[in-house]
C-alpha positions as CSV (number, residue, x, y, z in Angstrom):
1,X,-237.0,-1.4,-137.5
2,X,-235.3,-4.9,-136.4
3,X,-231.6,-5.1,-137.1
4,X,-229.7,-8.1,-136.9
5,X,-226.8,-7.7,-134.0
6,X,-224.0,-8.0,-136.7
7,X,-225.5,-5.0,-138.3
8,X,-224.9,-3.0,-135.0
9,X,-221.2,-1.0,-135.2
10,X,-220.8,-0.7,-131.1
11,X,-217.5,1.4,-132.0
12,X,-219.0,4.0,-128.8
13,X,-219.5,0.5,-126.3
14,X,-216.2,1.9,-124.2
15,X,-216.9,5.3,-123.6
16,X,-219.5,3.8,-120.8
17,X,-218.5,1.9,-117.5
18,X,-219.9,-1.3,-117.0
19,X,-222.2,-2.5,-113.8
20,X,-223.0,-5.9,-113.1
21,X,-225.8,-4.7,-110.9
22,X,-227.4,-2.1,-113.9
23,X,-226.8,-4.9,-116.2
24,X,-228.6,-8.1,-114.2
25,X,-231.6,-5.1,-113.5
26,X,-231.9,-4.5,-117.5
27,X,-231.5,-8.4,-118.2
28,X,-234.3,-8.9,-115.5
29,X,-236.4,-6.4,-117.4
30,X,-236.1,-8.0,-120.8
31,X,-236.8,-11.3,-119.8
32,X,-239.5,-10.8,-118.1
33,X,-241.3,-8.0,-120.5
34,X,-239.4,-7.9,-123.6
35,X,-237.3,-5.6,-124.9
36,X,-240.2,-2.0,-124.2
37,X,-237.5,0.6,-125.6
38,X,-235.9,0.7,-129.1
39,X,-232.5,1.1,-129.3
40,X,-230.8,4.2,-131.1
41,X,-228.3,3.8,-134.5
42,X,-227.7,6.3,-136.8
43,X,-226.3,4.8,-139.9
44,X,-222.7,4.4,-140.3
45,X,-220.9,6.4,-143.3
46,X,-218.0,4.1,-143.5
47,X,-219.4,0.7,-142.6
48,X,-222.3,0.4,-144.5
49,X,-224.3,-0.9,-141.1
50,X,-225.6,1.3,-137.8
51,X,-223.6,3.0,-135.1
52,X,-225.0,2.3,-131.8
53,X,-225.5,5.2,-129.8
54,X,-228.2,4.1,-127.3
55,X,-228.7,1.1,-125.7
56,X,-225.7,-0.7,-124.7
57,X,-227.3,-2.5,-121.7
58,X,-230.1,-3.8,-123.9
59,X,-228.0,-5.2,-126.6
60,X,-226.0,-7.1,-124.1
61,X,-228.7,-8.1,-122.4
62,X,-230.9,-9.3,-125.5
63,X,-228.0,-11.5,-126.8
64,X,-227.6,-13.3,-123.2
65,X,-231.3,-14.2,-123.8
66,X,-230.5,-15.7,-127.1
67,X,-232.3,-13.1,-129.2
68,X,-231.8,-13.2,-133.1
69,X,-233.0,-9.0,-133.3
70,X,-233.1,-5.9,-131.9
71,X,-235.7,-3.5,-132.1
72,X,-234.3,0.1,-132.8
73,X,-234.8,3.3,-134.2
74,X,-232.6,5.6,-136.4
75,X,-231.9,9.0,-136.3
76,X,-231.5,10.8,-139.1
77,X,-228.6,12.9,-137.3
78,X,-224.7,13.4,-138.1
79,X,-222.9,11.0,-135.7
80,X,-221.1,13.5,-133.2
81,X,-224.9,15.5,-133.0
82,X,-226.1,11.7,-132.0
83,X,-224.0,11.2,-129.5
84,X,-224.4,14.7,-128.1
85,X,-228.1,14.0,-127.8
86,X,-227.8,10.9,-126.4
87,X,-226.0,12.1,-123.5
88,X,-228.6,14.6,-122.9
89,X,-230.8,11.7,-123.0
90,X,-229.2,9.9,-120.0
91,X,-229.0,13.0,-117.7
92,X,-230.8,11.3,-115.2
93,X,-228.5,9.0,-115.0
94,X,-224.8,9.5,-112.8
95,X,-222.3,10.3,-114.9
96,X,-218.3,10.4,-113.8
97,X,-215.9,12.6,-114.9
98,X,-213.8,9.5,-116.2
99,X,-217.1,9.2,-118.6
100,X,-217.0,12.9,-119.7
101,X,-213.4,12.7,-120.3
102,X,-213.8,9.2,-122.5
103,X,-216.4,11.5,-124.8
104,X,-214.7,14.6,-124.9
105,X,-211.7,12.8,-126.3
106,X,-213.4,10.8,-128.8
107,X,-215.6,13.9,-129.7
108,X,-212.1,15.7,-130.1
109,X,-210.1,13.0,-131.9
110,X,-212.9,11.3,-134.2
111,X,-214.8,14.4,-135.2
112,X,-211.6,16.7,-134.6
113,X,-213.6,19.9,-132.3
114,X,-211.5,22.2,-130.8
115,X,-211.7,23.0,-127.0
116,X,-214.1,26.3,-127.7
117,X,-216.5,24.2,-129.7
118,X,-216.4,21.3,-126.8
119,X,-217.0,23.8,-124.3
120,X,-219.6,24.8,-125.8
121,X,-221.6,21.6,-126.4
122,X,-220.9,20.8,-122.7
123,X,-222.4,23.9,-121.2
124,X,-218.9,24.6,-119.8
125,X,-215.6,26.3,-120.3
126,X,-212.7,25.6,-122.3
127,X,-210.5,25.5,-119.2
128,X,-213.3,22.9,-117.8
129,X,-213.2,20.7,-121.0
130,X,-209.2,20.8,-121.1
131,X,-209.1,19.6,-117.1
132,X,-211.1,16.5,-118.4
133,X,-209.3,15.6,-121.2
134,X,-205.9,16.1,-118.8
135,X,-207.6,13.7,-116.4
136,X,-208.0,11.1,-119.3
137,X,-204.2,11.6,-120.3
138,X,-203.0,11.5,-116.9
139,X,-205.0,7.8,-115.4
140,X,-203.4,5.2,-117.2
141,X,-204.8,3.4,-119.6
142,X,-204.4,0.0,-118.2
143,X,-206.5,1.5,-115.1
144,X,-209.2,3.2,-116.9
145,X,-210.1,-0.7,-118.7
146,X,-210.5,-1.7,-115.3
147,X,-212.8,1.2,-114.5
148,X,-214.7,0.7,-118.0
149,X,-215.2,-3.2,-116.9
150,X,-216.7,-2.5,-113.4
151,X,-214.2,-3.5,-111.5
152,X,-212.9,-0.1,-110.4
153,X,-214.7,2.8,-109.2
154,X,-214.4,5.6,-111.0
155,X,-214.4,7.9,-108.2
156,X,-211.9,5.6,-106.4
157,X,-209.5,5.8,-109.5
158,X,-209.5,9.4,-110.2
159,X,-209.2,10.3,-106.0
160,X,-206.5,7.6,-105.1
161,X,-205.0,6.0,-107.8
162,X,-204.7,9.0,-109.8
163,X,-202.3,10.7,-107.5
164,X,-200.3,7.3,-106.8
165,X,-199.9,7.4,-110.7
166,X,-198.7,10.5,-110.9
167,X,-195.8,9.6,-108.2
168,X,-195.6,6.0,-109.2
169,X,-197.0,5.3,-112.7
170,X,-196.0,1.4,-112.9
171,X,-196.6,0.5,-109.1
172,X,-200.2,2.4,-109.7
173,X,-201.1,0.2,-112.6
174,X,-199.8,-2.9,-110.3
175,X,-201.8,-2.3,-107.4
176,X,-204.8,-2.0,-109.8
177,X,-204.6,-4.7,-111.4
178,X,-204.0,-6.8,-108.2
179,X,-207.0,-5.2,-106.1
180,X,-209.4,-5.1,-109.5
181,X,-211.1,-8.9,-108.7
182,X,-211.9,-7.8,-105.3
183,X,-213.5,-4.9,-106.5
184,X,-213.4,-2.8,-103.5
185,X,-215.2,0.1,-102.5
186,X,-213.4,3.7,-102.5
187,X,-213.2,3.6,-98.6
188,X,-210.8,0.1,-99.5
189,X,-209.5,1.4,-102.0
190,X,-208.1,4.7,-100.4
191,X,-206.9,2.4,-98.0
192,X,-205.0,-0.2,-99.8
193,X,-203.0,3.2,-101.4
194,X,-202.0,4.6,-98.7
195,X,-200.3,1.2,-97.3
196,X,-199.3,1.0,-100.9
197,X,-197.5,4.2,-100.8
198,X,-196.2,4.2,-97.4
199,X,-194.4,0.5,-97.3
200,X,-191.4,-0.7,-98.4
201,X,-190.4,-3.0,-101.5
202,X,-191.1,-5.9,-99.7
203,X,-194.2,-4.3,-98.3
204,X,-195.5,-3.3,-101.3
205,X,-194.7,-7.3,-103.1
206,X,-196.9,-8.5,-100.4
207,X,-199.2,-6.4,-100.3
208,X,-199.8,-6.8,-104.2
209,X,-200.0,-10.9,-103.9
210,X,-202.4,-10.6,-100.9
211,X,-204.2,-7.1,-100.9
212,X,-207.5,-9.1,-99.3
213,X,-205.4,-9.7,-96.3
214,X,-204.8,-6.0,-95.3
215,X,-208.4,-5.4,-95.6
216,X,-209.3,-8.1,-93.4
217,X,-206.6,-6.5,-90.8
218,X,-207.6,-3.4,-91.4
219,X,-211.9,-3.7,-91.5
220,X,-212.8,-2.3,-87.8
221,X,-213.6,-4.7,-85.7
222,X,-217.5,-5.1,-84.4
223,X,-218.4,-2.5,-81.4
224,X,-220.0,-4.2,-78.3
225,X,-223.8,-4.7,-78.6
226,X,-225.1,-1.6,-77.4
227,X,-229.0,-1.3,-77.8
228,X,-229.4,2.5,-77.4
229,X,-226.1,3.4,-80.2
230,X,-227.7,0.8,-82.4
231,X,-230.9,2.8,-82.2
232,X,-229.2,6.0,-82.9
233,X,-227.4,4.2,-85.8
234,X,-230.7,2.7,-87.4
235,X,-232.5,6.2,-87.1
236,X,-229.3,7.9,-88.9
237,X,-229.5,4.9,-91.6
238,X,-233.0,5.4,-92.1
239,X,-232.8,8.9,-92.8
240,X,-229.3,8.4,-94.9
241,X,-231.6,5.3,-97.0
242,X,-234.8,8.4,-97.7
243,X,-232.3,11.2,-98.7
244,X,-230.4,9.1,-101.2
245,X,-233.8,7.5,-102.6
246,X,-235.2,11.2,-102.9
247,X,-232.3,12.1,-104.5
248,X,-232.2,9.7,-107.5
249,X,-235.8,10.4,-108.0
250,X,-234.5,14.3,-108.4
251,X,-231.8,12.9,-110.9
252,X,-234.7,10.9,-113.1
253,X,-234.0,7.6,-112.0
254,X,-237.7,6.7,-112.2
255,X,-237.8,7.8,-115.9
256,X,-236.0,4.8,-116.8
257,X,-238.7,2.3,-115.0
258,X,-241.6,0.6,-117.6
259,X,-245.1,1.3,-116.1
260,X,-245.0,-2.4,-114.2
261,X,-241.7,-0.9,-112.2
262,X,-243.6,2.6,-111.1
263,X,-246.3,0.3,-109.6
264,X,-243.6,-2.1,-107.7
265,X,-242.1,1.0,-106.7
266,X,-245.3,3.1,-105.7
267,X,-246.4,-0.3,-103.5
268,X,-243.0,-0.5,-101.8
269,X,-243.0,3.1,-100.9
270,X,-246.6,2.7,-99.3
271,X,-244.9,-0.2,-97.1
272,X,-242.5,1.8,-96.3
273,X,-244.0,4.1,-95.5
274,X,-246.3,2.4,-92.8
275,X,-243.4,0.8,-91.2
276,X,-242.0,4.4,-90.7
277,X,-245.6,6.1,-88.9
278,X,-245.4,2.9,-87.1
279,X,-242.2,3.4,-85.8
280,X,-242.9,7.3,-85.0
281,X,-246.3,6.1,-83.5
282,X,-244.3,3.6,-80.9
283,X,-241.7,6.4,-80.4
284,X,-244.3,8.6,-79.3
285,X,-246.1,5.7,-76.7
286,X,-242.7,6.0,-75.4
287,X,-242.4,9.3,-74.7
288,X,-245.4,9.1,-73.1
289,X,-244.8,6.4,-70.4
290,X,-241.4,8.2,-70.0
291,X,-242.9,11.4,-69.0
């Protein structure tokens, strides 16, 4: 069916982080093919509309192309067994313990489930389930917006800003907020926290008007050209780049490519995969002459 996007309740829209990257791939998608996949409602008991439970990305996506409808279909489920199923749905897809923690607590405080019955749904332990919903508690709120927008890692939040908020709530939320435009990676931000934590007041005012600054004194500097380590380094990358590819291919990455995407990708690999036999072909010349 075609629903109108005013008909859409998008109540579940925060209990996802956003990606500029996932989101300019699924734009790319629909304006080039259309939208391929419905999206998934199931009708809303108190609003008279649909509850979106599936397909976020594409409902932004479709109204930055100035669509009037989206296609979706409707499950004829209760609205907590929805979302459970929908989850199961994205499995291939990476999901951070920030992102279990947002669910559980919704799960717990809109459908009202105890820990047992959470634990159960999950696959996992009560003791599990109440770790998750302590991590939500704990990361303040003003820190987990940031993660939900993109701007933070999740990773980064729970492994370094986490602790700083613990010891520091208010300075925690601070430093956020003033390193959130640059979005760093974890590697920054685990840096930033630590000169964060061990400065002084006027250390820490500085470094919250001008945290770019550290990281430019603080990046390591470019090692001298070195033809034989940069070798070694492109090998190591090469492997790294073909044991992170196979590994989202494990997680189901490619389930979420239309038919036009496996051929792309299928082509790419080929090319790849010619560069890398001609590479092994002129390592083995090598050896050769070398012997």
């Amino acid at each position: 069916m075609d629903l109108e996007f005013h008909q859409l309740d998008r109540r579940y829209e925060a209990l996802r982080t956003t990606s500029r990257e996932r989101d300019s791939r699924v734009l790319a998608s629909l304006a080039r093919d259309g939208q391929q996949l419905p999206v998934v409602v199931v009708a809303g008991s108190d609003t008279g509309g649909y509850v979106l439970v599936d397909g976020y990305k594409r409902v932004r996506g479709l109204q930055q192309l100035g669509h009037d409808l989206v296609r979706a279909t409707c499950w004829d489920l209760p609205e907590q067994e929805a979302l459970l199923l929908g989850r199961l749905m994205r499995s291939g897809e990476s999901e951070s313990a920030l992102e279990q923690a947002w669910l559980l607590r919704e799960l717990q405080e809109r459908f009202a489930l105890s820990l047992e019955e959470l634990a159960r749904r999950f696959g996992r332990s009560p003791s599990w389930v109440s770790r998750r919903l302590g991590l939500g508690r704990e990361l303040p709120d003003a820190i987990q917006l940031l993660v939900r927008q993109g701007k933070l890692g999740p990773h980064a939040a729970m492994k370094h800003l986490l602790p700083l908020a613990r010891a520091n709530r208010a300075g925690a939320v601070a430093l956020a907020r003033a390193i959130a435009p640059l979005e760093p990676s974890t590697r920054q931000t685990a840096l930033l926290v630590a000169a964060y934590a061990r400065t002084d007041e006027r250390g820490r005012a500085e470094l919250l008007k001008h945290p770019a600054a550290l990281l430019r004194a603080t990046e390591p500097s470019e090692p001298t050209a070195d033809p034989v380590r940069q070798l070694k380094r492109d090998i190591s990358a090469l492997s790294g780049i073909a044991r992170r590819a196979t590994t989202q291919i494990e997680n189901g990455v490619t389930r979420q490519m239309l038919p036009r995407e496996h051929g792309q990708l299928r082509r790419a690999a080929a090319g790849a995969r010619g560069d890398v036999e001609l590479f092994v072909t002129a390592l083995g010349k090598d050896e050769t002459h070398a012997g």
